[in-house]
Structures are given as C-alpha cells and as structure tokens.
C-alpha positions as a Markdown table, in Angstrom:
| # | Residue | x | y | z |
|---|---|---|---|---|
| 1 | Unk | -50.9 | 27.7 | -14.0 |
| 2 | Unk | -50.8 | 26.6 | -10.3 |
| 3 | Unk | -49.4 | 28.1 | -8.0 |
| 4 | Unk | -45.8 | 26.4 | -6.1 |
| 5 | Unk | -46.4 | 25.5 | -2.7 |
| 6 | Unk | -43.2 | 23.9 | -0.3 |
| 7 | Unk | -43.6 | 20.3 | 0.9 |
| 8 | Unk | -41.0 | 19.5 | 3.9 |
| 9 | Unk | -40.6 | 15.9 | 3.6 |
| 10 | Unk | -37.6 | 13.5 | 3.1 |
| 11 | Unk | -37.7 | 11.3 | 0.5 |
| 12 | Unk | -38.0 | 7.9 | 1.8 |
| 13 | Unk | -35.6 | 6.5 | -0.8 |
| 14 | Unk | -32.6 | 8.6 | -0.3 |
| 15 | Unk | -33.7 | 10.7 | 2.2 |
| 16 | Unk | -33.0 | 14.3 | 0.7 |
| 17 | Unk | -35.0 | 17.1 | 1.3 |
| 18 | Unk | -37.8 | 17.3 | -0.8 |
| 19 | Unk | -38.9 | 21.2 | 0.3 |
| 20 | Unk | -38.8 | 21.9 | -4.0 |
| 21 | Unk | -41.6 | 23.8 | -5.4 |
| 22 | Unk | -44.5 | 21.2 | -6.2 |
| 23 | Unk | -46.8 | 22.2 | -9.1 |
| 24 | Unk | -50.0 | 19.6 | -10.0 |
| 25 | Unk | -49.7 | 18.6 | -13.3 |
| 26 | Unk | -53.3 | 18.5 | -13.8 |
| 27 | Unk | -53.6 | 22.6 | -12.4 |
| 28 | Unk | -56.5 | 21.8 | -10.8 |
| 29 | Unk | -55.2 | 22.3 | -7.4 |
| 30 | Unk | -52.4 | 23.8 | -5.7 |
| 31 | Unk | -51.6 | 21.4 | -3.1 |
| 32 | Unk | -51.4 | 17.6 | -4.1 |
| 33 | Unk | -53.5 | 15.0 | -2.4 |
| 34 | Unk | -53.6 | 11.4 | -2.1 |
| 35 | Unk | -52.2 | 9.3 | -4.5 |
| 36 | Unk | -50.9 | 11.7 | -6.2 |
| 37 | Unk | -46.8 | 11.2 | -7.6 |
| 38 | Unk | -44.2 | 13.2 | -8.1 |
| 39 | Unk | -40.3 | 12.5 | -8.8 |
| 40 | Unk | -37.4 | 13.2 | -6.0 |
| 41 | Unk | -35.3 | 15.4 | -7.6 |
| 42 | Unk | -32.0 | 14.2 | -5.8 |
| 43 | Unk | -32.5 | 10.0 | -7.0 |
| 44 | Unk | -35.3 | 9.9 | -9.4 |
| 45 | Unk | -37.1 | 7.7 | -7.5 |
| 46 | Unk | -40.9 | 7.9 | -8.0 |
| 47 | Unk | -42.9 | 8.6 | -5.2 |
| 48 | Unk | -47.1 | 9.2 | -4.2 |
| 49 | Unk | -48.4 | 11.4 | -1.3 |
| 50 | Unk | -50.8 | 10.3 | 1.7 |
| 51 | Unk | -52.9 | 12.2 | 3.0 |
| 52 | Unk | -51.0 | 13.9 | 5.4 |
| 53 | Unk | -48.3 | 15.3 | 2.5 |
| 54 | Unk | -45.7 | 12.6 | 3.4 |
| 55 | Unk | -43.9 | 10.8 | 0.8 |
| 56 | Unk | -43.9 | 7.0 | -0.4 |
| 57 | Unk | -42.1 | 4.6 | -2.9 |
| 58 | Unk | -44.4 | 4.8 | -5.5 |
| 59 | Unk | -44.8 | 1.0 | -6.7 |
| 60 | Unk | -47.4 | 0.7 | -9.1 |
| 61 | Unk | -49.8 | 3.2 | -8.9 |
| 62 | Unk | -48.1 | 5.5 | -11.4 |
| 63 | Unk | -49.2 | 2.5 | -14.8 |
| 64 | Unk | -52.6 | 3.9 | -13.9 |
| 65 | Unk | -51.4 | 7.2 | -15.2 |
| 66 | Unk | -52.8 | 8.6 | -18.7 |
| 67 | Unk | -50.5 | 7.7 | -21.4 |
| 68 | Unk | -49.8 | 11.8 | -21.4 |
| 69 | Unk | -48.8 | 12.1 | -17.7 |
| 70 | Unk | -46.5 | 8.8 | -17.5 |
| 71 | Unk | -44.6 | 10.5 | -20.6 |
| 72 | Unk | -44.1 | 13.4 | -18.5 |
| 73 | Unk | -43.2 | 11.5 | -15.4 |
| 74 | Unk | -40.6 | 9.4 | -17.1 |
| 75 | Unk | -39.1 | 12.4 | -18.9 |
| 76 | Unk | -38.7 | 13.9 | -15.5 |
| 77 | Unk | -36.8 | 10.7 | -14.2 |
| 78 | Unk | -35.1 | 10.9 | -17.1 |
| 79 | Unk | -34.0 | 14.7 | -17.0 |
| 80 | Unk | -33.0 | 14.4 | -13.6 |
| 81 | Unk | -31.0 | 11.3 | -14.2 |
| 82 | Unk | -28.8 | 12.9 | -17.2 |
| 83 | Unk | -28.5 | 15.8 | -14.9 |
| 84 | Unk | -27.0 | 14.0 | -12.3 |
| 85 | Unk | -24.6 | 12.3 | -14.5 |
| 86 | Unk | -23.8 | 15.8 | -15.8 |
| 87 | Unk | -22.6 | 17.0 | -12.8 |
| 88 | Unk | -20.7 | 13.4 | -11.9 |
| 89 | Unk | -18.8 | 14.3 | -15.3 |
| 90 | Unk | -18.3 | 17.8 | -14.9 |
| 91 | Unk | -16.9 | 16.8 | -11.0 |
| 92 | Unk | -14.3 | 14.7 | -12.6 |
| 93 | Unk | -13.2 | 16.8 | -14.9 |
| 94 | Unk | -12.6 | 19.7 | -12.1 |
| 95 | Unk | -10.7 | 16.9 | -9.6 |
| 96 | Unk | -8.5 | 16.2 | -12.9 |
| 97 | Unk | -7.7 | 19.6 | -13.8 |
| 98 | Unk | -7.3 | 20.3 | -10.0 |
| 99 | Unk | -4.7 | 17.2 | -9.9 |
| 100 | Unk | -2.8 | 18.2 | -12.7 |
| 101 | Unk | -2.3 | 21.4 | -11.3 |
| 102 | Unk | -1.2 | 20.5 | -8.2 |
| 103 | Unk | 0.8 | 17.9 | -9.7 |
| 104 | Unk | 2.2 | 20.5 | -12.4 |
| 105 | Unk | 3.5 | 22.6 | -8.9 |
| 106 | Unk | 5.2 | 20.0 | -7.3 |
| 107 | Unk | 7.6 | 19.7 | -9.8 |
C-alpha cells in the first residue's frame, strides 16, 4: 500500500483546503503526478494535478479512466456527497431540538 503524503492546495472549486492524505490508487507511487485525479473531499468536485501538485477542474480527462478506477472515483463522489447531506440532516435536527428547547424555557 502507498504511503499518505500531504498536498497544500486549495481546491479551485470551492476553495477548501485540500492538505488530506493522498494515496495513488494505482500504488505505484507515493506522490501523484500529472494528470493524475482525485476528489475534493469538501464539494466532490473532480479534480487532476499539474505538475507542480496544484489542483484543476477536472473536465474530461477522468472518461479515459479504466472502467475499474472511474467506479471508484464516482463511488468517492458519491460517498462524500451522502456524507455531506448526512451532516446537513443531522445539523437540522440539532437546530430543531435546540429550538424547541429554548422555546420549551421561555414559557
């Protein structure tokens, strides 16, 4: 298995820090290099390295991926996507229960 190395770029999309962990998926090397893609974990949004380790949209380079990687790419879109709307849900929930107990004291 690889080993993690940091990456301290913003993602162009959303602009969160993207210093996560980066493993290759092929484990051939530790540190990614051109062209290669990976998934902000904050939006989702699919993005490819330069050379220099900065991040871009990635547009279309990721069809060229094997049928085995762009499974694993979309499940990681789509894993980070329920997550988000996980935590959305679970937010609500603590605003309502913090409402109702505010409103619960005020009477």
């Amino acid at each position: 298995m690889s080993k993690p190395i940091q990456i301290n770029n913003p993602c162009p999309a959303c602009g969160a820090n993207t210093n996560d962990c980066v493993v290759s998926v092929s484990g051939l090397t530790d540190k990614p290099s051109l062209g290669d893609i990976t998934v902000c974990s904050s939006c989702a949004t699919v993005l490819t390295f330069n050379e220099d380790l900065t991040l871009k949209e990635c547009k279309e380079e990721y069809f060229d991926l094997s049928p085995d990687k762009f499974i694993m790419l979309v499940m990681a879109k789509i894993g980070i996507l329920k997550h988000k709307e996980e935590s959305k849900q679970q937010n609500k929930e603590e605003e309502k229960e913090e409402t109702h107990e505010t409103q619960s004291f005020a009477i």
